[in-house]
C-alpha positions as CSV (number, residue, x, y, z in Angstrom):
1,X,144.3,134.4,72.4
2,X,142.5,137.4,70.5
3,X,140.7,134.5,69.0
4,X,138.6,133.1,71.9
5,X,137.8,136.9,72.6
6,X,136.4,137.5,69.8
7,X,134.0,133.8,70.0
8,X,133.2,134.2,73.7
9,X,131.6,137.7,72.5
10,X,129.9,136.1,69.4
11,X,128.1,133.9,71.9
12,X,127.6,136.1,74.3
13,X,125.7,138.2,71.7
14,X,123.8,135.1,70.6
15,X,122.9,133.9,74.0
16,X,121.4,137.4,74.8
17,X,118.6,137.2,71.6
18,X,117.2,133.7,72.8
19,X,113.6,133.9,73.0
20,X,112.5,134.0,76.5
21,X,109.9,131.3,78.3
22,X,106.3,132.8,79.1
23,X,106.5,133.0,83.1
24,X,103.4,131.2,84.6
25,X,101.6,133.3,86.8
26,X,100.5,131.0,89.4
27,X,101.6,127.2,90.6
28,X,98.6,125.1,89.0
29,X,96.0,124.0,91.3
30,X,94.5,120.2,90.9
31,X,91.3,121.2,88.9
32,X,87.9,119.0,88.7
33,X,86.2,117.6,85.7
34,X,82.6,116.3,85.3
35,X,81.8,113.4,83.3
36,X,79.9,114.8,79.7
37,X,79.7,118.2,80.9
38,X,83.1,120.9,80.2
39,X,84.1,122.4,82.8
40,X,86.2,126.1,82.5
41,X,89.5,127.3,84.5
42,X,91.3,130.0,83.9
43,X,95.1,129.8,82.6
44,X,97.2,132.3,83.1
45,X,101.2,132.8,81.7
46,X,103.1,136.1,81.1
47,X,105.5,136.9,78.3
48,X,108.4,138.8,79.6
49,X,109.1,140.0,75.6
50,X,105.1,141.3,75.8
51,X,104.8,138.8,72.7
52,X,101.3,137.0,72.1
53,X,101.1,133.6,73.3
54,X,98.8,130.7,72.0
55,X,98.0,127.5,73.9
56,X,97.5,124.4,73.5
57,X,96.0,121.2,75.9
58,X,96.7,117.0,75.9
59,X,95.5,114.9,78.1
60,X,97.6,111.6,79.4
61,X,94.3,109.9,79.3
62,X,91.5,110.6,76.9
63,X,89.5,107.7,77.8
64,X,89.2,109.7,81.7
65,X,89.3,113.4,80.4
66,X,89.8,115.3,77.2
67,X,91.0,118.9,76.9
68,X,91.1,121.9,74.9
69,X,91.9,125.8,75.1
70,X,90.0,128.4,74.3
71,X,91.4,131.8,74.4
72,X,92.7,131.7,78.0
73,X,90.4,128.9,79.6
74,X,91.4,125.3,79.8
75,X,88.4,123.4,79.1
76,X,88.3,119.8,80.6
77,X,85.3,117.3,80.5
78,X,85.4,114.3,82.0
79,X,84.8,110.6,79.9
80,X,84.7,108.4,82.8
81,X,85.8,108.5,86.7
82,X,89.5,108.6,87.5
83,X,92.4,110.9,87.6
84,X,94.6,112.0,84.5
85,X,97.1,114.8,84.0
86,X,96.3,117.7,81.2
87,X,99.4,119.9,80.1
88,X,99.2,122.8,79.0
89,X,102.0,124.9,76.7
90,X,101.9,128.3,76.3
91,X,104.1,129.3,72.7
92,X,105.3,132.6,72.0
93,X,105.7,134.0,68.6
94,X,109.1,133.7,69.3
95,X,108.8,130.3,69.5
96,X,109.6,130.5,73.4
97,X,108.0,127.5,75.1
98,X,106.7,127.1,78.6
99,X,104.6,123.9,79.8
100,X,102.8,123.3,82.9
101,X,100.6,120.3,84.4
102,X,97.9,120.3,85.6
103,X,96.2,117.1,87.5
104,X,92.3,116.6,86.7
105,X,90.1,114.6,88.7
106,X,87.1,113.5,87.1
107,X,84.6,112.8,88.6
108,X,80.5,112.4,88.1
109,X,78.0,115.1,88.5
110,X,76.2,113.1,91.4
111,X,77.5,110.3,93.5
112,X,74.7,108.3,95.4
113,X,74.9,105.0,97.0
114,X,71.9,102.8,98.2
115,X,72.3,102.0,101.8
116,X,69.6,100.0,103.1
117,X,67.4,97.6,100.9
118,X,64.9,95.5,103.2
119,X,61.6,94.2,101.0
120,X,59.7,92.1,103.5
121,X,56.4,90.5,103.2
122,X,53.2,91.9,104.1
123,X,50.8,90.2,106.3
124,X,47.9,90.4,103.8
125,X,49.6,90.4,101.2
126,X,52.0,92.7,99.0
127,X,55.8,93.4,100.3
128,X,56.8,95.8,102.9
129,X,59.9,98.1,101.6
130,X,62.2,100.4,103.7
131,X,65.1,102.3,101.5
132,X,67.5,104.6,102.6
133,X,69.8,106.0,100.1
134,X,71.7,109.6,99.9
135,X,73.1,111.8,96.8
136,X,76.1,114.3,96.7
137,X,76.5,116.8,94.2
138,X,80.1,117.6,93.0
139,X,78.7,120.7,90.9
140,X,75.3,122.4,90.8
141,X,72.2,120.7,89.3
142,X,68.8,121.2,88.7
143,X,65.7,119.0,88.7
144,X,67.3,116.2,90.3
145,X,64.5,113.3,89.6
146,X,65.5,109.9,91.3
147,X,63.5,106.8,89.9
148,X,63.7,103.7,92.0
149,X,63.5,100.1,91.3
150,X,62.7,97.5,93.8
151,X,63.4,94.0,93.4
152,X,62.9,94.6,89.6
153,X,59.7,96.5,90.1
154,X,59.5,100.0,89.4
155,X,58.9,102.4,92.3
156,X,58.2,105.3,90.7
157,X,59.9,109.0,90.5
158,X,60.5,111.0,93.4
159,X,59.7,115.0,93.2
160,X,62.6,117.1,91.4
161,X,64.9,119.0,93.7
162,X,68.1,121.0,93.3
163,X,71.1,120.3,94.4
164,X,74.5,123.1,95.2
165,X,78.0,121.8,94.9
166,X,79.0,119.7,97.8
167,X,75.5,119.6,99.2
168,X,75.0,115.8,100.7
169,X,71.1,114.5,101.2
170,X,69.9,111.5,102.6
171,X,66.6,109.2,101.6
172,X,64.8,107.3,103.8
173,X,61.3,105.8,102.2
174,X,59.4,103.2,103.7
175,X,56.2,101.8,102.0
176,X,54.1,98.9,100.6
177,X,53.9,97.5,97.8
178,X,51.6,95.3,96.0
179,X,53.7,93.1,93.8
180,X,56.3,91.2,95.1
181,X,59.7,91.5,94.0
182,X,62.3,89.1,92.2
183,X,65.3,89.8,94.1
184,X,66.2,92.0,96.9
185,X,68.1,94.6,95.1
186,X,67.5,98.0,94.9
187,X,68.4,100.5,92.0
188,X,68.1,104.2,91.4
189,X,68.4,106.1,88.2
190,X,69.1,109.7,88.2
191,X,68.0,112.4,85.4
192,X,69.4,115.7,86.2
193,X,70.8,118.7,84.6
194,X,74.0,120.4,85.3
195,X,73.3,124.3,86.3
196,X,75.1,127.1,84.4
């Protein structure tokens, strides 16, 4: 009987010295990543034992997003469109672990769509065009240049503008032109760079 006392103390004692977890500080929000640019969140865990904590970042999917640490920011950047989850450990000296998830959407710097593509001909001669496109921007950027293709013929570079986060414009061009065109497709390519 004295015995089990005597063990049930012993483990008591032990139980009490077991490193404890960093505490996070907040529930993770979802968090955005751009494709080829890294992005910067703040992490944030406690240490109940005041101990310093490093931290480390994987990625379920490194062909959608990678990620890294650096001091406390998470650093994502986005590879290609989709959805991945990053988690994130904080590791005390103690060797106290705590681990949290965080799900990244990555997504591209601008999304545009072409929505109307008519090339007609002219009645002299030449083609008719009317083009109605719009671009969203899912972070700043700057000098926003949008070069068109008609058909497979090249209709130039429309003047720079900048762009906010969230911002939404529409294009509607109507013209003539004096080739005619191979097909009755229309392309844009964007050049842009991301602000900040």
């Amino acid at each position: 009987m004295w015995y089990r006392r005597v063990l049930l103390a012993a483990m008591s004692a032990m139980a009490c010295d077991s490193p404890v977890a960093p505490l996070v500080c907040d529930e993770p929000l979802p968090v955005y990543a751009i494709r080829e640019y890294p992005m910067k969140y703040e992490i944030c865990f406690d240490s109940p034992g005041g101990e310093a904590l490093t931290y480390t970042a994987k990625s379920s999917d490194t062909v959608v997003v990678t990620a890294d640490v650096a001091d406390d920011m998470l650093i994502v950047t986005g590879q290609s469109v989709g959805e991945a989850l990053v988690t994130v450990t904080a590791r005390a000296t103690s060797g106290a672990v705590r681990t949290v998830d965080y799900h990244v959407v990555s997504r591209n710097a601008l999304d545009g769509e072409v929505t109307k593509c008519v090339m007609t001909p002219a009645v002299d001669e030449g083609t008719d065009f009317d083009l109605d496109y719009w671009l969203r921007a899912n972070v700043d950027v700057v000098n926003v240049v949008v070069r068109v293709t008609l058909g497979g013929i090249d209709g130039g570079a429309r003047s720079p503008v900048d762009m906010r986060q969230g911002q939404l414009i529409d294009f509607y061009e109507s013209g003539w032109m004096r080739d005619t065109p191979a097909g009755h497709t229309c392309r844009l390519d964007l050049d842009y760079e991301v602000s900040g």
